[in-house]
C-alpha positions in Angstrom: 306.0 138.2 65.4 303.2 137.2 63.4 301.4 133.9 62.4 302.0 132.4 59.1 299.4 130.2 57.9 297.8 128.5 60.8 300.2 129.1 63.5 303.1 131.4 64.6 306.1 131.3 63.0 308.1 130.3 66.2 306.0 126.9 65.8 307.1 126.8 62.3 310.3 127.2 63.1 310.3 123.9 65.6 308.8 122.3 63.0 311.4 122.9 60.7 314.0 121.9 63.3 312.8 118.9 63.8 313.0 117.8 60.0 316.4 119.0 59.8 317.2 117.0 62.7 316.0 114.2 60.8 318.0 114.5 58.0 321.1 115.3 60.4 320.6 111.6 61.8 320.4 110.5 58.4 323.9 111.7 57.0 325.0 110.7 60.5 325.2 107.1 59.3 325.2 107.1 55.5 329.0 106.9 55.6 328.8 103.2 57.1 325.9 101.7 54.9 328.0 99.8 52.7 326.8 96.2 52.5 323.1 94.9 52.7 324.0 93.3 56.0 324.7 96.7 57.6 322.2 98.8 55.9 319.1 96.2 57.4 321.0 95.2 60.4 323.2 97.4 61.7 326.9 96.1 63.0 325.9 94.5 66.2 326.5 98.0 68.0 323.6 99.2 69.0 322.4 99.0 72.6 319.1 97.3 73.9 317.5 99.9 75.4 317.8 102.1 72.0 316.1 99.1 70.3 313.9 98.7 73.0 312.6 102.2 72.2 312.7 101.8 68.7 310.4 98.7 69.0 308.2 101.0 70.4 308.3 103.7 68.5 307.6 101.6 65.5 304.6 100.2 67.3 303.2 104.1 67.8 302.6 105.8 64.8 300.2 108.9 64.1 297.2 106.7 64.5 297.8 106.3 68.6 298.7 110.3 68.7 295.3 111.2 67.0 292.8 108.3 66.8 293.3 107.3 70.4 292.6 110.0 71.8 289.3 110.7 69.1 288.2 106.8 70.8 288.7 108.1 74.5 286.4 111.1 74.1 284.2 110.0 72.3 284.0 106.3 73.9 285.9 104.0 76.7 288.8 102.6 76.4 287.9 99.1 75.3 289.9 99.6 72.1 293.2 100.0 74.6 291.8 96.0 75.4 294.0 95.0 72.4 297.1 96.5 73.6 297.1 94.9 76.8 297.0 91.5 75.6 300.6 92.3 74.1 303.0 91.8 76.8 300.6 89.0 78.7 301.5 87.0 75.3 305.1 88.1 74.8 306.2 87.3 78.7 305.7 83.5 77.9 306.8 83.5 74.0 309.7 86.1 73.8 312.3 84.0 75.3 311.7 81.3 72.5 310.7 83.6 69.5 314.1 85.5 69.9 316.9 83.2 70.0 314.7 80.6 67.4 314.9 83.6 64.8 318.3 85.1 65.2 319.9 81.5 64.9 317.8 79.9 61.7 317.2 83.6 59.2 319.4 85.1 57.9 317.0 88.4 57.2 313.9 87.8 56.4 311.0 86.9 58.9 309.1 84.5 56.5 312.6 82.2 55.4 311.6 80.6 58.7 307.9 79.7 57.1 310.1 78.5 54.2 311.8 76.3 56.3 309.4 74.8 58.0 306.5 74.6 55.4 308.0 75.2 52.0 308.0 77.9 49.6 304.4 78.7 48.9 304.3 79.6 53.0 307.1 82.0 52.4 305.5 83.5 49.8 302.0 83.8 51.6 303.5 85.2 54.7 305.8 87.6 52.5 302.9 88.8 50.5 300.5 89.6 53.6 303.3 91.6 55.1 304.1 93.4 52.4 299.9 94.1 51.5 299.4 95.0 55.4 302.1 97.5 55.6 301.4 99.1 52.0 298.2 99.6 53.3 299.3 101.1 57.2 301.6 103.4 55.3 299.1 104.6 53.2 296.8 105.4 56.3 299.3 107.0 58.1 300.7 109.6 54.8 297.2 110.4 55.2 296.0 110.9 58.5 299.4 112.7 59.9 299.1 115.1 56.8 295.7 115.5 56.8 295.7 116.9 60.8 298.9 118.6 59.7 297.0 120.2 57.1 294.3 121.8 58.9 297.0 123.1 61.7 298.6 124.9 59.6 297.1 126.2 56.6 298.8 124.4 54.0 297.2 121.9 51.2 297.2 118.5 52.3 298.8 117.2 49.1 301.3 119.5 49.8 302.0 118.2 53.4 302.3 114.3 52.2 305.0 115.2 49.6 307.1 117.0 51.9 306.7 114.4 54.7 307.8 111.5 52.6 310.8 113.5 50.5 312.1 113.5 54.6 311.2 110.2 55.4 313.0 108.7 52.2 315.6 110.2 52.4 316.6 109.9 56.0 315.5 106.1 55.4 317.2 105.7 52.0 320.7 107.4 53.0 321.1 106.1 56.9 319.9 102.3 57.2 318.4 100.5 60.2 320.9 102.2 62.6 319.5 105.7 61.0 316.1 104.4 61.8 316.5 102.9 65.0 318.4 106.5 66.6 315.7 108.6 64.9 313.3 106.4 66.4 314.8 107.0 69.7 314.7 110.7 69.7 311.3 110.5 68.4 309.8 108.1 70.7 311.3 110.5 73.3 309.5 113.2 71.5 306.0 111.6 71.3 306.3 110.5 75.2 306.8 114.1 76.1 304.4 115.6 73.8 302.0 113.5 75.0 302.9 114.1 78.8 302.8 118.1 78.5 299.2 117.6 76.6 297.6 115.4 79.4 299.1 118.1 81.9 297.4 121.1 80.4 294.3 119.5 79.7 294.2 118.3 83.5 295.4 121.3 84.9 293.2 123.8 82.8 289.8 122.9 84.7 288.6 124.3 88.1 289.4 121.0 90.5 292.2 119.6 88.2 292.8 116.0 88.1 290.0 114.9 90.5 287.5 116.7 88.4 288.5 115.6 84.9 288.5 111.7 86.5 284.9 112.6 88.3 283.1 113.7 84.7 284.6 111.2 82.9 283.4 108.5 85.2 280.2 110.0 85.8 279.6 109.7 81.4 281.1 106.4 81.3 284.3 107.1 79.3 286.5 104.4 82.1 286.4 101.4 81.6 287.1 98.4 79.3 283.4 97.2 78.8 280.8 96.2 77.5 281.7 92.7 79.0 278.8 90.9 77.6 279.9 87.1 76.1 279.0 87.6 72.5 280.9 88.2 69.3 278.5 89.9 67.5 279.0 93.7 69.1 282.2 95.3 70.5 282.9 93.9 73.7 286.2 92.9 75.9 285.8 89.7 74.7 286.1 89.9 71.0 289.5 93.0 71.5 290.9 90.2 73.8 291.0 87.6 71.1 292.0 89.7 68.7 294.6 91.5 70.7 296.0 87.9 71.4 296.4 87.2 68.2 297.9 90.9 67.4 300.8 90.2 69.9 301.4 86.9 68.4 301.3 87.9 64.7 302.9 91.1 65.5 306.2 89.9 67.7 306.6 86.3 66.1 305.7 87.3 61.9 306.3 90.9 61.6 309.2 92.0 60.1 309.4 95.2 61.7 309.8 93.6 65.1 311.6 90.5 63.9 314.4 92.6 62.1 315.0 94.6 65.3 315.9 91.0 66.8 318.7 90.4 64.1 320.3 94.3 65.6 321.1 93.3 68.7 324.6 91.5 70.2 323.1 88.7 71.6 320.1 87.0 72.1 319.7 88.2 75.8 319.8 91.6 74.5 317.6 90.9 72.0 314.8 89.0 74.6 315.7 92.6 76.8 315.1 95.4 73.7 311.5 93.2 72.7 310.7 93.2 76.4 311.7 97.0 76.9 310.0 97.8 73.9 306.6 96.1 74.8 306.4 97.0 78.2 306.7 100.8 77.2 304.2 100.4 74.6 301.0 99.9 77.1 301.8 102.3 79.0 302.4 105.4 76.1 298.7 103.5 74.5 297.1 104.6 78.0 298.6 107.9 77.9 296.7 108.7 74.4 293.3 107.1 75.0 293.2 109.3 78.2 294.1 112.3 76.6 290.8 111.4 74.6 289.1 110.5 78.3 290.8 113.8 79.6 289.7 116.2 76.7 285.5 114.9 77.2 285.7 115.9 80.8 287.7 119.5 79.7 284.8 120.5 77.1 282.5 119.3 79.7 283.4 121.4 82.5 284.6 124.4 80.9 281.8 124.8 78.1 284.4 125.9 76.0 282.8 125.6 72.3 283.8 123.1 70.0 282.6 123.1 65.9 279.1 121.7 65.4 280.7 119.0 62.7 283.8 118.3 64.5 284.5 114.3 64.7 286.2 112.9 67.5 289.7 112.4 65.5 289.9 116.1 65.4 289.4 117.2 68.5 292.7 116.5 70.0 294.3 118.9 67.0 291.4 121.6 67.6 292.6 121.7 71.2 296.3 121.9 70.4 295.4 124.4 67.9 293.2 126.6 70.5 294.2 126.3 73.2 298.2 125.6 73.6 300.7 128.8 73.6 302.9 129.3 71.0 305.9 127.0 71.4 304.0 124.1 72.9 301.8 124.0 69.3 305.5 123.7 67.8 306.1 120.9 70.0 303.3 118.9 69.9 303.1 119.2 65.8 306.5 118.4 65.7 305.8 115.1 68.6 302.9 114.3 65.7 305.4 114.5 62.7 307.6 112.1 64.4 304.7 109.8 65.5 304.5 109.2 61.5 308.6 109.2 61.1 309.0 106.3 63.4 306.7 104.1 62.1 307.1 104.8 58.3 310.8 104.7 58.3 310.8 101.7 60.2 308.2 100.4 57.4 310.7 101.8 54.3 313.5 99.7 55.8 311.6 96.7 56.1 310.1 96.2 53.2 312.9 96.9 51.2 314.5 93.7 52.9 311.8 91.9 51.9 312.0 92.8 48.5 315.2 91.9 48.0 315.4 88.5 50.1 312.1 87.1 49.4 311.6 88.6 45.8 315.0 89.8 44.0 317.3 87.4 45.2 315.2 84.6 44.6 315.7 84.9 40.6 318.7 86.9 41.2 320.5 84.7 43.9 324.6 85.4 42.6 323.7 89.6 42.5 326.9 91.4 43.8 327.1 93.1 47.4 326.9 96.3 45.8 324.0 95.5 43.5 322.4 94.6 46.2 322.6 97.7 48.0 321.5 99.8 45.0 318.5 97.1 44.4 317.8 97.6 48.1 317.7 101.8 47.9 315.6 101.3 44.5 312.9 99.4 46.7 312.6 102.4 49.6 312.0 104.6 46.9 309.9 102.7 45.2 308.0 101.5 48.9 307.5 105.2 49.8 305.9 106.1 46.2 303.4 103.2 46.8 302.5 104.5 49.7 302.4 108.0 48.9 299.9 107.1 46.5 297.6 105.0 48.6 297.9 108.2 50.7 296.4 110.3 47.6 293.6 107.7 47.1 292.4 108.6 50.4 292.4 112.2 50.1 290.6 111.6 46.4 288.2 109.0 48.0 287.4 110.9 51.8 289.0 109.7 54.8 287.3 106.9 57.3 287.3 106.5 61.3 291.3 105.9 61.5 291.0 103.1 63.6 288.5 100.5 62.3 290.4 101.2 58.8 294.0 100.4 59.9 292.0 96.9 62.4 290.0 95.9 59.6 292.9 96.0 57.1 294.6 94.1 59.7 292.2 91.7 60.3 292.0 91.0 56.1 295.5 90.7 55.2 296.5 88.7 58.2 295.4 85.8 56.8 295.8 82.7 59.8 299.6 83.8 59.5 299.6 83.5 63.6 297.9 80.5 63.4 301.0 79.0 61.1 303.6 80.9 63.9 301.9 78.3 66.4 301.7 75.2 64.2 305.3 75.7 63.4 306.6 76.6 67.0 304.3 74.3 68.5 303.5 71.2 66.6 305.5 68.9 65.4 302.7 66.8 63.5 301.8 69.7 61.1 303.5 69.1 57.8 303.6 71.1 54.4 301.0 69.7 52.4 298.6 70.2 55.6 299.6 73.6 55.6 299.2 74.4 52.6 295.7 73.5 52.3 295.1 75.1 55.8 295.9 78.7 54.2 293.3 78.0 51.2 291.0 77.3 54.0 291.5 80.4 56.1 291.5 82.5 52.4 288.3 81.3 51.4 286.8 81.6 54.9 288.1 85.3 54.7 287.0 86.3 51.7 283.8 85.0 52.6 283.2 86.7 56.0 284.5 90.1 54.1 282.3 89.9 50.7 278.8 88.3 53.2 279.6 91.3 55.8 281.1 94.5 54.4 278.2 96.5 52.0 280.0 98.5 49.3 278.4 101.7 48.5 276.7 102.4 45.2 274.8 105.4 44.3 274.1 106.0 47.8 272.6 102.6 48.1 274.7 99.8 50.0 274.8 96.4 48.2 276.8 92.8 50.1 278.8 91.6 47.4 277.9 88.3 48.3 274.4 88.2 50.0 274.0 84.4 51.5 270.9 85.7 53.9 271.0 83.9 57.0 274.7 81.9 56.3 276.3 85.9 55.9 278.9 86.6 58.5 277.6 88.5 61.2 279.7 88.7 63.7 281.7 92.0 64.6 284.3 92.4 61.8 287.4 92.1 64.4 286.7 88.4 64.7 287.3 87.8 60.9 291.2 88.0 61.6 290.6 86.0 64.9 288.4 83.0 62.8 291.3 82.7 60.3 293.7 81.6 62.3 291.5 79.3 64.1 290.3 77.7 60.3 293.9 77.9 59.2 295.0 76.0 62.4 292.4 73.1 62.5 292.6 72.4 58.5 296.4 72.3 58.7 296.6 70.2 61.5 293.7 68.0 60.5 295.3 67.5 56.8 298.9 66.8 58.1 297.2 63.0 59.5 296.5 61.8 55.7 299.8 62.8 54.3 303.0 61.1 54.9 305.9 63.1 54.5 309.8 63.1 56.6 309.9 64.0 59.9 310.0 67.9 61.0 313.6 69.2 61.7 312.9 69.9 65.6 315.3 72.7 65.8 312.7 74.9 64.5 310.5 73.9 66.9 310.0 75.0 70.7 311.0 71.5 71.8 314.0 71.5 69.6 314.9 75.2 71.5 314.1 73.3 74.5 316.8 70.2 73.9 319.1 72.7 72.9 319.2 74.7 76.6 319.1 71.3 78.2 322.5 70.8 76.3 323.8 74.3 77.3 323.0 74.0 80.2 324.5 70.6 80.5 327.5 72.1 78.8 327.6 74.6 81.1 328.2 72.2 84.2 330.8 70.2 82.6 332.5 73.5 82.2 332.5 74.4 85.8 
């Protein structure tokens, strides 16, 4: 047999497998997406260890099978410093966040911002989502195709289209529980892909393990440094603040996590499948940035000869392209592929519930059930042609380093939504007017650490769209998403003393979930 393209047809046809597969699940479940409530989440059926991995399948995308392992051989792992954060946050939150969510929305993440702050917070919170995601979407059309691409000989353009023609479809015909069992398989897929990589690169030098570990120490690709206590560079410091507040925003606003709550039976299942999910999620991060770690010491020892221009995102694909046997290329493209698939189906599915309950429904509140549903496949389509196009604008404008675009997006359209998660959960003296000026605090702040910090290119020549000399931001860019929770948190509280307004409804609280397990618990006595 011969190649076809960039690799042998036998890879192509594992490739091809794996889409049909795809589509398979898909039609699997399209028969039982008949009301709104199904299609976003599910019928109640679906285990939590499925979830679990579709939590974390959602939370690894494209970016951690390429750009994690272009940071580990080209630096240490300090960007992995974010990651670990997660579950220290999530072991003292989940067993509030879950319950307090399943009992007061009804589908949406942000109706509990509604609740507690008004409609403006709603709509702020809504809005961010929806900006972030368009945006991570966007990045990962165009990083998955564009590694695809080069694999295999075929037009990047090309690539995207038939990537999201699957993706839609499989999203638009099979619902959340489509989703959430594709998500399994494919999480399943990226864990063994990555596995079988590590293994080959390990076992491919003279001295095996022990030598790849030795190299990569001796050139200081281990550890988590620098360590220094400043904000201005890189260092633990700032990716443990901002990790922090990743796990928070992530797990307590995000509706990709929050909807997985609202799948499960009960809330103990729920608090298991968000605990499954996160504690699998370090570990798969570590895999990937020491495949990165892994290929450094391979190149090292072996002298094997890598393109003068290569960057470090590439060099994982070059590898997989060079140096696996035919079969195992399949595999691993295929692993890649679904890397995308289980975050951006996952991001379809969402978004078109936001659509339709935080936009449509709220001029169109008496729409039928089966409006609904056709309102709520119109917004998938439409979703995945948004982001299809942000993917082109990338390919028209020239790509970036994967990871500090997809942070700093994260770190601009997050907005102090965190901080308002706390004040909500937390504090009971934090009231709606003080909120609301809290978020035009942590906007202007933000838009004035981005436009004093970021240069925008112009005829070669970088410019600061707002140069304040000395008052410009200068701190590393990760801590603007860190500062506006902080400024959003300090103003709203502050404000919330000078206006007078009724008293917070504690059952959205964490001291109104606390009362309420002192009565179960009472409850539960009486009973026995």
């Amino acid at each position: 047999m011969e190649k076809v393209g960039g690799i042998h047809v036998i890879d192509y046809a594992i490739i091809i497998a794996s889409f049909v597969i795809s589509i398979v699940v898909g039609l699997r479940f399209a028969k039982g997406q008949k009301d709104t409530g199904n299609y976003f989440k599910s019928s109640g059926t679906i285990p939590s260890w499925a979830i679990g991995m579709s939590i974390l399948a959602t939370l690894i995308s494209s970016v951690t099978f390429l750009a994690y392992p272009g940071e580990g051989y080209s630096s240490n792992w300090i960007l992995l410093v974010q990651g670990l954060m997660v579950p220290l946050v999530l072991v003292f939150i989940v067993g509030v966040i879950v319950p307090l969510f399943r009992k007061v929305i009804r589908l949406s993440a942000y109706e509990y911002f509604e609740k507690r702050f008004g409609y403006y917070a709603r709509l702020y919170t809504s809005l961010g989502f929806v900006l972030n995601h368009f945006t991570k979407m966007g990045t990962v059309f165009y990083l998955i195709s564009l590694a695809v691409s080069g694999m295999i000989g075929i037009n990047i353009v090309y690539v995207i289209l038939v990537i999201a023609v699957v993706v839609i479809l499989v999203t638009l015909i099979g619902g959340i529980e489509a989703v959430i069992w594709l998500d399994v398989i494919q999480g399943f897929m990226l864990i063994v892909g990555g596995i079988l990589s590590l293994l080959i690169i390990m076992f491919s030098v003279e001295g095996g393990p022990s030598a790849i570990w030795t190299v990569a120490m001796e050139n200081g690709r281990i550890g988590f440094g620098p360590f220094d206590l400043e904000f201005v560079n890189l260092t633990f410091i700032v990716m443990a603040l901002n990790g922090i507040f990743y796990a928070i925003q992530k797990y307590g606003t995000d509706q990709t996590i929050v909807q997985r709550y609202l799948t499960a039976k009960t809330d103990k299942e729920a608090v298991k499948a968000s605990l499954i999910g996160v504690l699998l999620s370090v570990p798969v991060w570590a895999l990937f940035m020491f495949i990165g770690t892994a290929l450094f010491s391979y190149y090292q020892i072996t002298g094997a000869a890598l393109p003068a221009d290569i960057k470090p995102d590439a060099v994982f694909p070059f590898f997989i392209m060079t140096k696996l046997p035919v079969g195992v290329v399949g595999l691993i493209i295929s692993a890649l592929i679904a890397a995308a698939f289980s975050s951006l189906d996952s991001d379809l599915n969402c978004l078109s519930a936001i659509c339709l309950e935080d936009y449509y429904l709220r001029w169109r509140p008496f729409t039928s059930e089966k409006d609904k549903m056709k309102k709520s496949k119109l917004f998938v389509i439409l979703a995945g042609i948004g982001a299809v196009a942000i993917a082109m604008f990338y390919v028209w404008a020239g790509g970036e380093g994967v990871l500090g675009i997809v942070f700093t997006l994260y770190a601009i359209f997050s907005g102090g939504i965190a901080g308002m998660f706390l004040l909500g959960i937390f504090s009971t003296r934090t009231n709606k007017k003080g909120m609301y000026l809290g978020i035009i605090a942590s906007i202007i702040f933000t838009f004035y650490a981005i436009l004093s910090s970021t240069p925008l290119d112009l005829n070669g020549k970088e410019y600061l769209l707002m140069d304040l000399g000395q008052l410009n931001f200068s701190q590393h860019k990760y801590m603007i998403g860190v500062y506006s929770h902080v400024v959003l948190m300090i103003v709203a509280y502050g404000s919330s003393f000078i206006f007078r307004e009724k008293p917070v409804d504690e059952s959205l609280t964490y001291y109104g979930w606390l009362s309420l397990k002192r009565d179960n618990r009472l409850k539960s006595k009486l009973d026995t």
